[in-house]
N, C-alpha and C positions, 0 to 999 in steps of 0.2 A: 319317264325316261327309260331307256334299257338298256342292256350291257353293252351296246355298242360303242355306249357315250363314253366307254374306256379308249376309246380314241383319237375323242376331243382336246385338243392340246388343252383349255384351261385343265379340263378334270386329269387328264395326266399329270400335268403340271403336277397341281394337288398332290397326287396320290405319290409324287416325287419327294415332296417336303415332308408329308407323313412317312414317308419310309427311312428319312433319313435328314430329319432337322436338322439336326448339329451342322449339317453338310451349309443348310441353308443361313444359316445361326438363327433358328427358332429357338426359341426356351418356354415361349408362352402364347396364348389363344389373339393379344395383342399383336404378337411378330407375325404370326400369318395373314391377321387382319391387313397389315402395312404392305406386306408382300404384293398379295392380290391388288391392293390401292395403285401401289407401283404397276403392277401388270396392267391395269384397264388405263392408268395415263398411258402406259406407254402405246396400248394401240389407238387411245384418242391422237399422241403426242406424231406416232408416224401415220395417220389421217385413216385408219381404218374405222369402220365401224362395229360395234359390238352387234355382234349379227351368231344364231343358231343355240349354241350351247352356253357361250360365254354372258349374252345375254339374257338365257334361262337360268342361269347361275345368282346372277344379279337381280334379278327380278323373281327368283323365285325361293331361294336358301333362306332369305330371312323371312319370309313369311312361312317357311315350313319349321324354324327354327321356333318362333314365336307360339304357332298352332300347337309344334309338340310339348314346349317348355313351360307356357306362360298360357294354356288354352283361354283360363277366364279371366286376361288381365284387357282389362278396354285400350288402354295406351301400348302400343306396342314397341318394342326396344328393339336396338339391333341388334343380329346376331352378336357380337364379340360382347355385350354386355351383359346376354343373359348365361351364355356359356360362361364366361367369368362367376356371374351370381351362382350358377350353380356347380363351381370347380372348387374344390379344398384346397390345390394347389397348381403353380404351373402346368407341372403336368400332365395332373389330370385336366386340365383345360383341353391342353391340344388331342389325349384320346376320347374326350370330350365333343371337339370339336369331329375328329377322324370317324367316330362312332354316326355324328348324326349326319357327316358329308356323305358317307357309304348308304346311308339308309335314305337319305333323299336321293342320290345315284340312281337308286334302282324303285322309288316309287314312281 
């Protein structure tokens, strides 16, 4: 991916909620997971398809999240479960989570 994909409404999206949770009532790596859930029904729910960025998001953050976190585990977890495993608390979840969105962004 490259910087351009700061133009992507999901990755904007995103980098909207990391700037300003509270805004969205985040508190935890859970609340964004729900968020995004919400965001992909709602473009199944008004008939679009997940097409460009939104669908390199979905198909490809959890496998980056897995490779960077969990490189020698055989069963692979989803993102919000290993950033949870390895968060001390809330918040360090979601710059947890913000740390490794930024670094997939731009690999």
């Amino acid at each position: 991916m490259s910087k351009s994909n700061k133009e992507d409404k999901l990755y904007s999206f995103i980098l909207s909620i990391l700037s300003k949770p509270a805004l969205f009532n985040i508190e935890r790596i859970e609340d964004i997971f729900l968020v995004l859930i919400g965001y992909n029904q709602g473009l199944i729910d008004s008939q679009n398809i997940l097409i460009g960025k939104d669908k390199e998001f979905w198909e490809g953050f959890n496998s980056f999240v897995n490779t960077k976190m969990a490189p020698h585990e055989k069963i692979k977890s989803n993102w919000p479960r290993l950033i949870r495993f390895y968060s001390s608390n809330n918040q360090h979840s979601i710059e947890l989570f913000e740390k490794l969105f930024k670094e997939f962004m731009n690999t």
